[in-house]
MARKOL-13047 format. One record per atom (N, C-alpha, C, O): residue in three letters; x, y, z. Coordinates in steps of 0.2 Angstrom, whole numbers, padded with zeros to 4 digits, always signed. Layout:
BEGIN
alaXYZ ...
END
This chain:
BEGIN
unk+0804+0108+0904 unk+0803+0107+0911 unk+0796+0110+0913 unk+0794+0115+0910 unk+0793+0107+0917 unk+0788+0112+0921 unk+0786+0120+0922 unk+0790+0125+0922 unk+0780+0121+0923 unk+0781+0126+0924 unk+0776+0127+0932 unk+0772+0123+0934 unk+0777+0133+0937 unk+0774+0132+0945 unk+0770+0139+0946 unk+0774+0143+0946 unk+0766+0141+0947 unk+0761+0145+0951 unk+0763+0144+0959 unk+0761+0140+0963 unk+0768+0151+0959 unk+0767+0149+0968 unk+0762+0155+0970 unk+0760+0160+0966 unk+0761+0154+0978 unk+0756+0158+0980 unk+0759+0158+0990 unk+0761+0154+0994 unk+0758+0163+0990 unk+0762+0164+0999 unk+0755+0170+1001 unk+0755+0175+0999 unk+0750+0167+1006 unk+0745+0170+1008 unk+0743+0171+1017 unk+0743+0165+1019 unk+0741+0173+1021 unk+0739+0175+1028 unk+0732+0172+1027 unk+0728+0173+1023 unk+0733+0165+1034 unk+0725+0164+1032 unk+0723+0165+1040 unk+0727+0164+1044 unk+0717+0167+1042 unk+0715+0165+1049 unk+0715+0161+1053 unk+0709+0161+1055 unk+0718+0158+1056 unk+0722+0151+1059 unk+0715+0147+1062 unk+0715+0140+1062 unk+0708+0150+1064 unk+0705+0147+1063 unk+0700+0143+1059 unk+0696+0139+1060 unk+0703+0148+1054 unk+0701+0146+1046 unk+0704+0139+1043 unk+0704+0138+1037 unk+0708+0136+1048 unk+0713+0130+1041 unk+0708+0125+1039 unk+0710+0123+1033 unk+0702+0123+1044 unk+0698+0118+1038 unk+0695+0119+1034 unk+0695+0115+1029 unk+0691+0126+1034 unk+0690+0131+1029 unk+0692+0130+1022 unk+0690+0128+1017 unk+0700+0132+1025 unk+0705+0134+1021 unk+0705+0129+1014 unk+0704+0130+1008 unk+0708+0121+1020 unk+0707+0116+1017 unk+0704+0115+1013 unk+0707+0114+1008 unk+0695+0114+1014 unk+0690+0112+1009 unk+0693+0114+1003 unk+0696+0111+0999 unk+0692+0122+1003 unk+0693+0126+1000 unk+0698+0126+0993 unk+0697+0128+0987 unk+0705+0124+0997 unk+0712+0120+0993 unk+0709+0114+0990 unk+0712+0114+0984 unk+0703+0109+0992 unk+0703+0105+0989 unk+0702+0103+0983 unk+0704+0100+0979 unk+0695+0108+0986 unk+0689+0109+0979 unk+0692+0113+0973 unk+0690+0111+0968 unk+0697+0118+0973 unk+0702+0122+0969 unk+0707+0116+0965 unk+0709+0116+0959 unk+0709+0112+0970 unk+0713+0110+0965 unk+0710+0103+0961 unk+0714+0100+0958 unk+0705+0102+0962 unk+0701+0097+0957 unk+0699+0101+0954 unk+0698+0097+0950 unk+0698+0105+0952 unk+0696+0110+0947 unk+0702+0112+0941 unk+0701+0112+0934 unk+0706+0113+0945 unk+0714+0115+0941 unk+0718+0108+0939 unk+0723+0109+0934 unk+0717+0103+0942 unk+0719+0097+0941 unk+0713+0096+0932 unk+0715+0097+0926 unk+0708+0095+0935 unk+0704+0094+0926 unk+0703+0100+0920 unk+0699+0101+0915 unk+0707+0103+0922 unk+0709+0110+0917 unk+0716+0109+0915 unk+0717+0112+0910 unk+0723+0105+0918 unk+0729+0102+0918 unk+0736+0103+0922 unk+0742+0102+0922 unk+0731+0105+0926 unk+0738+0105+0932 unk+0741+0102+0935 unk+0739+0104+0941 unk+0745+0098+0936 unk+0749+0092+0935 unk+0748+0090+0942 unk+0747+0084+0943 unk+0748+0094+0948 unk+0745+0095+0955 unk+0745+0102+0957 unk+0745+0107+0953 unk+0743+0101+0965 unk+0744+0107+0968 unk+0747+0106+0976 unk+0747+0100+0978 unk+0750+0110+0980 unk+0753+0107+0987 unk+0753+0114+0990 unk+0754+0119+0987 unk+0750+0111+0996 unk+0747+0117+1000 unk+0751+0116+1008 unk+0751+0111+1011 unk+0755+0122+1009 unk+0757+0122+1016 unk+0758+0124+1020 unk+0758+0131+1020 unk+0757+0121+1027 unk+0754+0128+1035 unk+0759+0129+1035 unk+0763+0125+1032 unk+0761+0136+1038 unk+0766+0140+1041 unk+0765+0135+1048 unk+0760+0133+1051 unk+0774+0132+1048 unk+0776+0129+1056 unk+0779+0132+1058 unk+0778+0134+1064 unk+0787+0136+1055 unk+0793+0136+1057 unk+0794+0145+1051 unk+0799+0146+1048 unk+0789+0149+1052 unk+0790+0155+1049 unk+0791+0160+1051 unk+0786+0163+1053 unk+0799+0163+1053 unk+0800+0168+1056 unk+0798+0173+1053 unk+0796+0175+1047 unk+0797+0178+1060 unk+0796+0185+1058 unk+0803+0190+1056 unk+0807+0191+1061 unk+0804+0194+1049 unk+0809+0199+1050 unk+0809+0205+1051 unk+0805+0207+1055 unk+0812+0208+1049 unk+0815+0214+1051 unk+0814+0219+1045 unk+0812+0225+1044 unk+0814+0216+1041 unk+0818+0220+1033 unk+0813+0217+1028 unk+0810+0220+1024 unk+0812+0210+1030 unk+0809+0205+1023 unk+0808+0199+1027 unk+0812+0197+1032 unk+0800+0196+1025 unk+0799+0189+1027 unk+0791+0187+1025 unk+0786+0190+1023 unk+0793+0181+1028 unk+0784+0180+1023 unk+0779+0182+1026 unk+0773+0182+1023 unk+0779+0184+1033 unk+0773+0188+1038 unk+0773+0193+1035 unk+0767+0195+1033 unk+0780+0197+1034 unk+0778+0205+1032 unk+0773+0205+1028 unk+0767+0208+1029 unk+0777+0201+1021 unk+0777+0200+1016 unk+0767+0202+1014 unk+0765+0206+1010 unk+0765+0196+1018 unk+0759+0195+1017 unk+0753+0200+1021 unk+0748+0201+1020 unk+0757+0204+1028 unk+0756+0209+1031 unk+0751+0204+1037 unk+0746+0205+1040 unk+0754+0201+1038 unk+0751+0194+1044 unk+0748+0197+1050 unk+0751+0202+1052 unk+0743+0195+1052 unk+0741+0198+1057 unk+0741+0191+1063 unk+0742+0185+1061 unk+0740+0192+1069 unk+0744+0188+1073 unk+0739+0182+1074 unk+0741+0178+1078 unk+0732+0183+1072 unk+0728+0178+1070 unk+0729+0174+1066 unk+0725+0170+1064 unk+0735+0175+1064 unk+0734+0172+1055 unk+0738+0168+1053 unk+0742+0169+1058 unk+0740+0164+1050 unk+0745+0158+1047 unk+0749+0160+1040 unk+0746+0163+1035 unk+0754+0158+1041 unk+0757+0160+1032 unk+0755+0152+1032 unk+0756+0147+1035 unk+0752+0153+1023 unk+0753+0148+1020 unk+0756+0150+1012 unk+0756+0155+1010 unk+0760+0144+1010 unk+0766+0142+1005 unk+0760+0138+1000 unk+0757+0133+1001 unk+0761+0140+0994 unk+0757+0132+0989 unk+0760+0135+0985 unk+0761+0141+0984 unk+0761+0128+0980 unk+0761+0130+0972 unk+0755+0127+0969 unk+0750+0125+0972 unk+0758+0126+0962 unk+0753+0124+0956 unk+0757+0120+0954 unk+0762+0122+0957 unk+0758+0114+0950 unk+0763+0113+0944 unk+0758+0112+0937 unk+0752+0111+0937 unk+0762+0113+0934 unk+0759+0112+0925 unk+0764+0111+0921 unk+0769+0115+0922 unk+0764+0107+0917 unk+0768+0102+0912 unk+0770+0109+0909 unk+0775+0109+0912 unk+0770+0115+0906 unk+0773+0117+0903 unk+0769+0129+0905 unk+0764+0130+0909 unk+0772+0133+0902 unk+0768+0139+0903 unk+0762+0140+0900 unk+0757+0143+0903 unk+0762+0136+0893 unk+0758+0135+0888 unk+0751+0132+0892 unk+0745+0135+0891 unk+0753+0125+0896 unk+0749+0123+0897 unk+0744+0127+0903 unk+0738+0127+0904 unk+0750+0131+0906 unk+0747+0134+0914 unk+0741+0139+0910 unk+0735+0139+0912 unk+0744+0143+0902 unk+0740+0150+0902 unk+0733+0144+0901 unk+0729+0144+0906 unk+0732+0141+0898 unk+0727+0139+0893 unk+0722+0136+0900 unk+0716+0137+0900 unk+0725+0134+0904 unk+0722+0129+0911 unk+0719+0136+0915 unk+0714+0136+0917 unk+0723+0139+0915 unk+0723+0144+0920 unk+0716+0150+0918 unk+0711+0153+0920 unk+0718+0148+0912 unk+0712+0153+0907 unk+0703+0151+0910 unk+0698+0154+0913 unk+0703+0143+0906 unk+0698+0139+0907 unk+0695+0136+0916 unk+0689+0135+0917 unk+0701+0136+0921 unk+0699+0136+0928 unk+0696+0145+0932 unk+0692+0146+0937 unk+0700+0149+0927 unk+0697+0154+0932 unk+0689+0157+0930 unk+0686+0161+0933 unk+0687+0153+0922 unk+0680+0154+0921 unk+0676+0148+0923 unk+0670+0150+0925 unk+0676+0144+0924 unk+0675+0137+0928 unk+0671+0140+0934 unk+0674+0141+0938 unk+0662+0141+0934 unk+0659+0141+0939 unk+0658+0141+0946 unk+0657+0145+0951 unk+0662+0132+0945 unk+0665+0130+0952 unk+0670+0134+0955 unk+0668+0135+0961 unk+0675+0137+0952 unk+0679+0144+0957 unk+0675+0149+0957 unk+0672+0152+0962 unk+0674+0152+0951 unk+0669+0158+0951 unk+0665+0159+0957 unk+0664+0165+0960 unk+0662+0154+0959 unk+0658+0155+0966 unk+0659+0154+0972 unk+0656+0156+0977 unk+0666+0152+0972 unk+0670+0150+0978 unk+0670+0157+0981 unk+0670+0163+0978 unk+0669+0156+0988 unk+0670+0161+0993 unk+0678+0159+0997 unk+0679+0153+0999 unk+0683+0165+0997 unk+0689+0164+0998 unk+0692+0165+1006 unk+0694+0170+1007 unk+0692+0160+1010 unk+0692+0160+1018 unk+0701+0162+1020 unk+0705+0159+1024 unk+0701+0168+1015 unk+0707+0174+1019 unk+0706+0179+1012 unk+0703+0178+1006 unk+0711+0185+1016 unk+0711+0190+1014 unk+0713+0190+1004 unk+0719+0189+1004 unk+0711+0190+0999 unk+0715+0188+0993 unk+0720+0195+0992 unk+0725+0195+0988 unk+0718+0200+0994 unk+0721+0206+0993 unk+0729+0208+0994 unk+0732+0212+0992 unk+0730+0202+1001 unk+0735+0201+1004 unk+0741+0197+1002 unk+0747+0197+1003 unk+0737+0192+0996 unk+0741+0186+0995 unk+0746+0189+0988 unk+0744+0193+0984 unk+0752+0184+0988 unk+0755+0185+0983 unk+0758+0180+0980 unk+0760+0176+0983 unk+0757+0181+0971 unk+0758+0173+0969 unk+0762+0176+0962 unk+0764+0182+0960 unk+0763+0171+0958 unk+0768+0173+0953 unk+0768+0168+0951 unk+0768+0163+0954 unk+0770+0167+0941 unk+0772+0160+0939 unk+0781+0160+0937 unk+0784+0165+0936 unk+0783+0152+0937 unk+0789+0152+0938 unk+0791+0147+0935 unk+0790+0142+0937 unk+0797+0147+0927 unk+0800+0143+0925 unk+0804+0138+0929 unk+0810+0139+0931 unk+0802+0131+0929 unk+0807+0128+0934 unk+0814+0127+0930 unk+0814+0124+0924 unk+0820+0129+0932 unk+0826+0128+0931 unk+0831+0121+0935 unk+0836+0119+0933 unk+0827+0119+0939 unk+0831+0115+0941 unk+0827+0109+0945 unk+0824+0112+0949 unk+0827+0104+0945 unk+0822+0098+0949 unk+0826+0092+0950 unk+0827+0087+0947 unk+0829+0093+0955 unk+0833+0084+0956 unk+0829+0083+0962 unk+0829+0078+0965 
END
């Protein structure tokens, strides 16, 4: 099965075209290193909690947008080796990142289930 790089990050809300470019230029990057895609998503419908939630999570400021995105890559193997080769890759190295990176939290993740 696959394997996913998710990411849950606070962006500027004025920042979403930004953001965008930004997303885009990244995932053509990771796409020619092997990453099967990439899916990028605005906060519409993200509540705030009490105890646990994605604003805490990310420590949102009320300027700010939670965004949701993965990675996919055909296998872990393929994520380390892609993953290895896109974060020496120029083209990101020089990337200036239009939110907090400090804030952002990501993780990779064996998919167990896809229908």
């Amino acid at each position: 099965m696959n394997y996913i790089d998710g990411f849950v990050v606070a962006v500027p809300t004025a920042s979403r075209t930004a953001y965008l470019e930004h997303a885009r230029a990244a995932a053509a990057v990771l796409r020619e290193h092997g990453a099967l895609g990439c899916v990028e998503c605005w906060g519409d419908d993200v509540p705030e909690g009490k105890l646990t939630s994605f604003p805490l999570a990310v420590q949102r400021k009320t300027d700010e947008t939670v965004v949701f995105s993965w990675i996919a890559w055909p296998s872990r193997t393929a994520r380390d080796a892609g993953m290895k080769k896109a974060m020496a890759d120029p083209r990101l190295t020089g990337m200036t990142m239009p939110f907090d990176g400090k804030r952002m939290i990501y993780g990779g993740f064996e998919v167990i289930l896809d229908e």
